[in-house]
C-alpha positions as CSV (number, residue, x, y, z in Angstrom):
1,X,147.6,8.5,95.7
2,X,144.2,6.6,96.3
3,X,143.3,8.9,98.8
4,X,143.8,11.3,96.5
5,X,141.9,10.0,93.9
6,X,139.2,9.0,96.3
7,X,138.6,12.9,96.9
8,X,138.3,13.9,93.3
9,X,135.8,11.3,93.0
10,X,133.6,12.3,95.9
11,X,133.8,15.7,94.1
12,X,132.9,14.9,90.9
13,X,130.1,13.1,92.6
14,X,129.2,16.1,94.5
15,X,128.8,18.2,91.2
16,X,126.6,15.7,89.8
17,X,124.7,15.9,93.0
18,X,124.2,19.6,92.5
19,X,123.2,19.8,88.9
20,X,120.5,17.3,89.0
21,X,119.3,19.5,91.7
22,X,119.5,22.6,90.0
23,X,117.5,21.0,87.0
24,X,115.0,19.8,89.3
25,X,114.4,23.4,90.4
26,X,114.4,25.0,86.8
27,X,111.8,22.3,85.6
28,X,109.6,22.6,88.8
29,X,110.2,27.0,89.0
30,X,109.7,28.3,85.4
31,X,106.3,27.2,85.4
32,X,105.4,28.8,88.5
33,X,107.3,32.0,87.3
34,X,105.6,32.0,84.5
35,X,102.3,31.9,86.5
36,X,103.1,34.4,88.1
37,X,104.1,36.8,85.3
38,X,101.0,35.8,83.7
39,X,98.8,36.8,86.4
40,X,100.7,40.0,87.1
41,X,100.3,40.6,83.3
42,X,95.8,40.1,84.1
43,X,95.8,42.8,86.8
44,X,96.1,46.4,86.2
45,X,96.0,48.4,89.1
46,X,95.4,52.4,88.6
47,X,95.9,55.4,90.9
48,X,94.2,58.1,91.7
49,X,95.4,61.8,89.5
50,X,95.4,59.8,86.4
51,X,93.5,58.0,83.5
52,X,94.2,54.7,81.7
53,X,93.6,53.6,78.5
54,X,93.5,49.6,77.9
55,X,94.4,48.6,74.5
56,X,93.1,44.7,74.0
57,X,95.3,43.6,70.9
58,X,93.6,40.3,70.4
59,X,89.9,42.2,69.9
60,X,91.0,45.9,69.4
61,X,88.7,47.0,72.2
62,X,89.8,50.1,73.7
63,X,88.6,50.1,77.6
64,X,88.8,53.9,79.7
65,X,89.6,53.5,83.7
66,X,89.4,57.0,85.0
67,X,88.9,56.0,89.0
68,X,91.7,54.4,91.3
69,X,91.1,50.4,91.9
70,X,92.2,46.6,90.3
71,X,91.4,45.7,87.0
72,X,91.5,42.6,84.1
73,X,93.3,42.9,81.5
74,X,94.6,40.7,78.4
75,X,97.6,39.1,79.5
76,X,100.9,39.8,76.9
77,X,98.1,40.5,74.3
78,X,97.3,44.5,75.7
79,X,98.5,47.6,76.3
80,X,98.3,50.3,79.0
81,X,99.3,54.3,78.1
82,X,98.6,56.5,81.0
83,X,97.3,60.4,80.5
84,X,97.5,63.0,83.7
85,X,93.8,63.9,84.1
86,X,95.0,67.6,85.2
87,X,98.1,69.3,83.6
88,X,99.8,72.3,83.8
89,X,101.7,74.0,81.0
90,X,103.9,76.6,81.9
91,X,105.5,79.3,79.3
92,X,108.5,81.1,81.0
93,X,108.1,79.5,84.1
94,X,110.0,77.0,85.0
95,X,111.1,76.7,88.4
96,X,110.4,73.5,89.8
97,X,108.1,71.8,87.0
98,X,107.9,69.0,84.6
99,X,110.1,68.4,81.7
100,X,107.2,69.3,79.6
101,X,106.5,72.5,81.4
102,X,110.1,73.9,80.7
103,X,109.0,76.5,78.3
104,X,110.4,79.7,77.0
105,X,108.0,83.2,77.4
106,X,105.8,83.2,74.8
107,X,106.4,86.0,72.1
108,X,103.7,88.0,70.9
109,X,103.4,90.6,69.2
110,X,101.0,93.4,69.2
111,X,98.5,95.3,67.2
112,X,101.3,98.3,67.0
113,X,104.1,95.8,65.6
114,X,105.8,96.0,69.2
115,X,106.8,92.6,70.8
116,X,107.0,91.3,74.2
117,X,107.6,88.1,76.1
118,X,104.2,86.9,78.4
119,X,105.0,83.9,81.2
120,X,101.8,82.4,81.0
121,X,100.5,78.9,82.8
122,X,97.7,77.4,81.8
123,X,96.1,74.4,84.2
124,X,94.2,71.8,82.2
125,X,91.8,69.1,82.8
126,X,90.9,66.2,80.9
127,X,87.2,64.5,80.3
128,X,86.4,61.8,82.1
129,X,83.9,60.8,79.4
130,X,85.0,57.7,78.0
131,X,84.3,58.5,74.3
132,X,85.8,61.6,74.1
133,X,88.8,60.2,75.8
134,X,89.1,57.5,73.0
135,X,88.7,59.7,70.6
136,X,91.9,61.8,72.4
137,X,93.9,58.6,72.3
138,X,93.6,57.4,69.2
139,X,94.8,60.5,67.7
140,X,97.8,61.6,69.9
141,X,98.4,58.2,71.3
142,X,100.1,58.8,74.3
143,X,100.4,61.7,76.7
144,X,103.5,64.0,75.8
145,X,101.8,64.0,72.8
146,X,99.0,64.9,74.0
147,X,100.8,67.4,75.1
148,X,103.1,68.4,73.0
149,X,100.6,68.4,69.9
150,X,97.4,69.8,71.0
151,X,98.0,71.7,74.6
152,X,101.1,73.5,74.3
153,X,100.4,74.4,70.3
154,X,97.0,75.5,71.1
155,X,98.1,77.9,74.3
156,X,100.5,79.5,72.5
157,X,98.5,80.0,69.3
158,X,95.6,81.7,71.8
159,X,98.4,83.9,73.6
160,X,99.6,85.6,70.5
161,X,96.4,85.8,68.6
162,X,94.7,87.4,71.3
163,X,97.8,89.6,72.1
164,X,97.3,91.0,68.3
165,X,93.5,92.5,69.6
166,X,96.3,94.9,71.4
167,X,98.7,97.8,71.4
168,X,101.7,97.3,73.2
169,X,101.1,100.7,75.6
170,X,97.8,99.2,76.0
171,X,98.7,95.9,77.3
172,X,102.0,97.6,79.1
173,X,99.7,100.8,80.7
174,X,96.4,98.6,82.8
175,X,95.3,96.4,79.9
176,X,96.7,93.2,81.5
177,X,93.5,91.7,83.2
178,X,91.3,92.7,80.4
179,X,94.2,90.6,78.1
180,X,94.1,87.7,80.9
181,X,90.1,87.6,80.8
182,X,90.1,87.2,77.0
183,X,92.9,85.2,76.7
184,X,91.1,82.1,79.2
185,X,87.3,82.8,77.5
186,X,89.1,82.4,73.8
187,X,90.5,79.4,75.3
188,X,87.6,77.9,77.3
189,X,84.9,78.8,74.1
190,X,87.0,79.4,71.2
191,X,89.4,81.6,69.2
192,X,87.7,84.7,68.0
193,X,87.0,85.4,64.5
194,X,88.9,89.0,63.8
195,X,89.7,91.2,61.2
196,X,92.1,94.0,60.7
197,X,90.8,98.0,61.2
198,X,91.7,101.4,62.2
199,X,89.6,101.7,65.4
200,X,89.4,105.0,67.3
201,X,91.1,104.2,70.9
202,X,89.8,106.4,74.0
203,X,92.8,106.9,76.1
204,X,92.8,109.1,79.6
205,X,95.8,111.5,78.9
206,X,97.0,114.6,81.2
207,X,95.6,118.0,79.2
208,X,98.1,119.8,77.6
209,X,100.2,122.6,79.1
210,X,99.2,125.8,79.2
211,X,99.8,129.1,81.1
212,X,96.1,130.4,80.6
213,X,94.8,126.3,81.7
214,X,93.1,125.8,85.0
215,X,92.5,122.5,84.3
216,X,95.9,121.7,83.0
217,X,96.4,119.2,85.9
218,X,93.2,117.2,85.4
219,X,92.7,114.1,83.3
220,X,90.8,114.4,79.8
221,X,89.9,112.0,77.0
222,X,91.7,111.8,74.0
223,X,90.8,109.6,70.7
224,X,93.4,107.8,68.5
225,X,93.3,106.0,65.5
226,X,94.9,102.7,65.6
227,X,95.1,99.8,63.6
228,X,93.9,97.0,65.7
229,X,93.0,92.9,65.3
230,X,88.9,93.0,66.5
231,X,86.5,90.5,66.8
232,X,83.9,90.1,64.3
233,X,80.7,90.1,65.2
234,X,77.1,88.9,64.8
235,X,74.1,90.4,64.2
236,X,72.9,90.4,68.1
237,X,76.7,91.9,68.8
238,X,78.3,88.5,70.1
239,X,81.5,87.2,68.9
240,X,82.1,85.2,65.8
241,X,84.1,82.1,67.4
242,X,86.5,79.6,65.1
243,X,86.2,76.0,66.3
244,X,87.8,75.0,69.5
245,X,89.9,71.7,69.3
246,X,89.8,71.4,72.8
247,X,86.6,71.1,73.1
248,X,86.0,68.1,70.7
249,X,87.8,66.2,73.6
250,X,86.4,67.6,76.2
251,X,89.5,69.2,77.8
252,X,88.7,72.2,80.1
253,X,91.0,74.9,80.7
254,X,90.7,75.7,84.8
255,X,92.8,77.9,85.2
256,X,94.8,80.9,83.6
257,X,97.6,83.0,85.1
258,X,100.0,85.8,83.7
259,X,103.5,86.1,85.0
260,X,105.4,89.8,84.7
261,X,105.5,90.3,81.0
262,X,108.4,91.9,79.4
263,X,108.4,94.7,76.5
264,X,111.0,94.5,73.8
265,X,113.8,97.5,73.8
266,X,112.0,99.6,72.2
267,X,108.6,99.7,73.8
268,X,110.9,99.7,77.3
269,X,112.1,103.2,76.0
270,X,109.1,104.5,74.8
271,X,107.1,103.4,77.8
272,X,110.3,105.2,80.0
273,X,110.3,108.4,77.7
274,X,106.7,108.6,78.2
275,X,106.6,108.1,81.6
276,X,109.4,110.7,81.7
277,X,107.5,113.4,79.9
278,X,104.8,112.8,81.9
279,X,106.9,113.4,85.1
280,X,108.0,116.6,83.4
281,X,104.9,117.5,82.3
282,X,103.5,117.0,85.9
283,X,106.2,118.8,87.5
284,X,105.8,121.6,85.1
285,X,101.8,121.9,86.0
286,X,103.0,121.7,89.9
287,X,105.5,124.5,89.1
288,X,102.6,126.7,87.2
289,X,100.2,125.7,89.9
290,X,102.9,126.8,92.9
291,X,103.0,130.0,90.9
292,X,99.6,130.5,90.5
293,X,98.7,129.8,94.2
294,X,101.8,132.0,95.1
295,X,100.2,135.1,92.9
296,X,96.6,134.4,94.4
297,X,97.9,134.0,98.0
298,X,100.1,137.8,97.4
299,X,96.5,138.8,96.3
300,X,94.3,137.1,98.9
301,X,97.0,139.1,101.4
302,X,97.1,142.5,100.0
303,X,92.8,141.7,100.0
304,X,93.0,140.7,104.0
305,X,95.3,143.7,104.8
306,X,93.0,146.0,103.3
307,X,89.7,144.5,104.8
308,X,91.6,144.6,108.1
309,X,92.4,148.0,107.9
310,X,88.7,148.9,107.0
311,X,87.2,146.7,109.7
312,X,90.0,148.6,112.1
313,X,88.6,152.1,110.9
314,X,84.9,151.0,111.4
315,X,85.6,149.6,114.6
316,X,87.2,152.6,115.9
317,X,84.1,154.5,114.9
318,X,82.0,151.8,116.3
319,X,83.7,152.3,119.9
320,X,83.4,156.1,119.4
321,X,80.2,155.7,119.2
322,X,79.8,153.2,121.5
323,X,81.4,155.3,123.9
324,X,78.9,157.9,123.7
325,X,76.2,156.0,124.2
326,X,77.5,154.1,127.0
327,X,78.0,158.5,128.6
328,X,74.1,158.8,128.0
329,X,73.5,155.6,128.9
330,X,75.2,156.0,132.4
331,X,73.8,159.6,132.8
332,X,70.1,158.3,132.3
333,X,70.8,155.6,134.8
334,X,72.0,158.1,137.6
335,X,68.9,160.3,136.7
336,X,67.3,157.1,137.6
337,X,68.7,156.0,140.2
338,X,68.4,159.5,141.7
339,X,64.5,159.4,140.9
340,X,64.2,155.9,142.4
341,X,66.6,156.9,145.9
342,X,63.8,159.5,146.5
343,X,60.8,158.1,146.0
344,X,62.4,155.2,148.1
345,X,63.3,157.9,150.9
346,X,59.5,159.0,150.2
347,X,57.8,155.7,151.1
348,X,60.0,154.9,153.6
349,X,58.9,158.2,155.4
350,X,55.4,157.0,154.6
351,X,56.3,153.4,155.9
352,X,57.6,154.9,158.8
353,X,54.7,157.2,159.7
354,X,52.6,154.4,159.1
355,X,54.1,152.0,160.9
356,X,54.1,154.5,164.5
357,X,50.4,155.1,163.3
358,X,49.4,151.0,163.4
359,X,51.8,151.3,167.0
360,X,50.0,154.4,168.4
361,X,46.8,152.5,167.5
362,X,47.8,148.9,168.9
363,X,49.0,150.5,171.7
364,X,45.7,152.6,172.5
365,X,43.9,149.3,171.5
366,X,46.4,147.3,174.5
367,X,45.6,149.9,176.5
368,X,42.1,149.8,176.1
369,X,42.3,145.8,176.4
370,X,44.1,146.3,179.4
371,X,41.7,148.5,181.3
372,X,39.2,146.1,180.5
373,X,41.0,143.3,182.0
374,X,41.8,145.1,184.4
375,X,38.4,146.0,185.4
376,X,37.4,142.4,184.8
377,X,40.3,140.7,187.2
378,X,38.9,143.2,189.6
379,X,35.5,142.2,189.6
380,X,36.8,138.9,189.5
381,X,38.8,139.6,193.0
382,X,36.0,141.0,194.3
383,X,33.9,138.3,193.3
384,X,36.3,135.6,194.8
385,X,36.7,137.8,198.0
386,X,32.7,138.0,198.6
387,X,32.8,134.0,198.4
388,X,35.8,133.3,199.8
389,X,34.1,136.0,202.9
390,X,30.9,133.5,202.4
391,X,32.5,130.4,202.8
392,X,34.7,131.6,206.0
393,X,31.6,132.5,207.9
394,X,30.1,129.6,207.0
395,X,33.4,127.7,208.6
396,X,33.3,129.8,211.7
397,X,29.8,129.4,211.9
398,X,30.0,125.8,212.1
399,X,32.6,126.2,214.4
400,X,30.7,128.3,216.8
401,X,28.5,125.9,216.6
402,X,30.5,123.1,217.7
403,X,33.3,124.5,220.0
404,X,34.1,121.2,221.9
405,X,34.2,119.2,218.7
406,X,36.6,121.3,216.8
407,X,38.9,122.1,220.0
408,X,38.8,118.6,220.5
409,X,40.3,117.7,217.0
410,X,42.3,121.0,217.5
411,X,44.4,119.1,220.2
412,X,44.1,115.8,218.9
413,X,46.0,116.9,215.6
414,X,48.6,119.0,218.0
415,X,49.6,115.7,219.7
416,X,49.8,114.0,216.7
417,X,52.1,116.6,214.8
418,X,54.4,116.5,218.3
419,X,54.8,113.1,218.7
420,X,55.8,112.7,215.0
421,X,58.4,115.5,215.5
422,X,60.1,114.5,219.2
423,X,59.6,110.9,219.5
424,X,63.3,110.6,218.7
425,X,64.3,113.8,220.8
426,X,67.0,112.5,223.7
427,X,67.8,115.4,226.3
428,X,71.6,114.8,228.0
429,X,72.4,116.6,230.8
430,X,76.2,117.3,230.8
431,X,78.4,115.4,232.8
432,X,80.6,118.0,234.2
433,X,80.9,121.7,234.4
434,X,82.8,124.3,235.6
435,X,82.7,127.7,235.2
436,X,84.9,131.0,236.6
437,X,84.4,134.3,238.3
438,X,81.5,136.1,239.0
439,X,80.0,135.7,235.6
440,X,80.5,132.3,235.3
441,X,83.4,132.8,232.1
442,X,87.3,131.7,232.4
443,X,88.7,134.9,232.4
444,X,92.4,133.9,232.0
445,X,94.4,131.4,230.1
446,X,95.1,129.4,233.0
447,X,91.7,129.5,233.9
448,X,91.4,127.6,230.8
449,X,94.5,125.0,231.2
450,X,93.2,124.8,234.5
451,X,89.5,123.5,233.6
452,X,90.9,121.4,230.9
453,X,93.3,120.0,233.6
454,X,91.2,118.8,236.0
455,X,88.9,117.7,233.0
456,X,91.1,115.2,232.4
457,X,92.2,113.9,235.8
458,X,88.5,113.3,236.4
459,X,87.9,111.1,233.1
460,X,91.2,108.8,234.0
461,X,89.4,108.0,237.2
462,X,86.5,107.4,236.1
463,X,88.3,105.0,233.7
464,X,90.5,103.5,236.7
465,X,87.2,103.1,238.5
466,X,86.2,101.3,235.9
467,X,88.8,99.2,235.4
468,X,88.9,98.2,239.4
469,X,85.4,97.3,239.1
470,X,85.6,94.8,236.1
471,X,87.4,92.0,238.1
């Protein structure tokens, strides 16, 4: 039991331990937490994409911060609202946007009581002058209802009054960008100040069918009278504008686009019919104009089968024609050619004539060249001879003169011509010889063998003899 007892009492004394701790920490940390929610209170720190209005409750001061950084505020005694400097404001469509861009289509409807739904989104941007901005805040207050009040009223009161300045098979039939270009300067510059009149409208229409029409497929202007919402004008032919509320602000409007409008029933059909007839319409002119082209080619071949039988009936007389004229033609040029093959057989005879004429005449002329050359080597000859006659008997005269000397020089040029010719001369006389009969020939074979025989007994002992004689 005092063991027990002794426990409990360390506890207790444990839990006193633990709360005077834990009031040491609250008195010590709510000042410091409330230093630091007082400072985080003074700072305002703003991003870039949006615009801050600071709202001093103490003074009333309104302060604009429009650029991303740290600023001072009024601790516990301001307040902050934050505005998008750009939105977007989308009618119809709705995929992936803000809450406050979840819009329906807007519904117009147009100068010829017909309605359609336009998806339009508009982009805006706010000022970043600080008055105007103010101004802004002190009337909406915050930004949905900035949005809500002023942006999203004032878009779709611009789409449908500047959808009444059209018919719905204008807007339906090409009159969409003119619409969009309107729409965005009525925004940016102000609503247009319009009344209601019958206005003439100048349409581009197929002409009407006709069997008698050449033109039926061709376009031609048409006038109607509509009744139509159109701007009022000014004396120098501008636009009468109404107060933009944008403006006042300084709120820009940056961009403008149009989704795929979408007629009501009844506009669908009579835009279908229309397009219908005007298939038929077109197919009827194609059939009128196949018909047409059909008749005019039967014609244009009928025209071609006559021309070609004409040109065939004027050719044929051509060639006739031509045919005789090639006959004279070919006769005159044999009469020619006949004419031309004598006079050529004539002066050839001529040419020929003349040519053994100039040979008769060359060759008299050779002839008469060659006696004189003749006449002239003779002379020459004779001439040479007498000279030649001159100059030997002047030779043999000097020789006569001198007999010893010449003789003399006679021989010495005899010796000298034989010893140049037999210095190398050997004579051999023959070592044996033998001869037969009284003429001194063999006679017989054996004569022959006989000679040859002892021939050669007498060279082997010669060469014995030889031999011997060596030691």
């Amino acid at each position: 039991m005092d063991i027990k007892n002794v426990g409990q009492s360390l506890k207790m004394e444990q839990r006193r331990q633990m709360a005077r701790t834990g009031l040491k920490a609250a008195i010590y940390g709510l000042p410091l937490l409330l230093v630091g929610f007082t400072i985080n209170n003074s700072v305002l720190m703003t991003d870039a994409g949006y615009t801050y209005v600071h709202q001093n409750n103490m003074t009333g001061e309104l302060d604009v911060f429009t650029e991303p950084g740290i600023h001072f505020r009024m601790p516990f005694l301001s307040k902050i609202t934050q505005y998008d400097q750009v939105i977007t404001v989308s009618f119809g469509n709705n995929a992936g946007e803000d809450f406050y861009q979840r819009l329906d289509p807007v519904q117009v409807r147009f100068a010829d009581t017909y309605i359609g739904e336009i998806p339009v989104t508009y982009r805006f941007k706010l000022s970043t002058d600080p008055e105007a901005l103010i101004k802004m805040h002190r009337e909406f207050r915050n930004n949905s209802n900035l949005i809500d009040a002023l942006l999203v009223k004032n878009a779709r009161n611009v789409t449908v009054i500047t959808a009444t300045q059209y018919t719905g098979e204008e807007f339906f039939q090409g009159g969409l960008n003119q619409f969009k270009s309107k729409l965005g300067d009525q925004l940016r510059e102000g609503i247009y100040l319009t009344e209601r009149r019958q206005v003439e409208v100048e349409e581009l229409d197929l002409a009407p069918v006709g069997l008698d029409q050449a033109d039926a497929n061709k376009l031609q202007r048409t006038q109607q009278l509509v009744w139509k919402t159109v701007p009022v004008r000014d004396a120098s032919g501008q636009p009468i504008r109404q107060d933009n509320p944008l403006q006042q602000y300084g709120i820009q409007v940056t961009q403008v686009t149009i989704g795929d409008p979408q007629p009501e029933t009844q506009l669908d059909q009579l835009l279908a019919d229309k397009k219908r007839l005007v298939a038929d319409r077109i197919r009827a002119i194609q059939e009128q104009e196949t018909s047409k082209a059909q008749a005019e080619t039967e014609q244009l071949r009928k025209e071609i089968q006559r021309t070609r039988e004409v040109q065939d009936a004027q050719r044929t007389k051509e060639l006739a024609v031509i045919a005789q004229q090639k006959e004279v033609a070919v006769a005159q040029q044999i009469a020619k050619r006949e004419i031309v093959e004598v006079e050529k057989t004539k002066q050839l005879a001529e040419v020929e004539k003349s040519k053994e004429l100039a040979i008769a005449e060359a060759n008299l002329a050779i002839q008469q060249a060659n006696a004189k050359a003749a006449e002239f080597e003779a002379k020459a000859i004779l001439a040479k001879g007498e000279a030649e006659a001159a100059v030997l008997k002047a030779k043999y005269d000097a020789f006569g003169s001198n007999r010893d000397v010449y003789l003399a020089e006679l021989n010495r040029d005899i010796s000298t011509s034989l010893y140049n010719n037999l210095k190398d001369f050997k004579v051999e006389v023959p070592t044996h010889y033998f001869g037969g009969g009284e003429s001194g020939k063999m006679t017989t074979n054996l004569d022959v063998i006989t000679g040859l025989g002892a021939l050669g007994m007498m060279e082997k002992a010669n060469a014995l003899k030889g031999t011997n004689s060596n030691p």
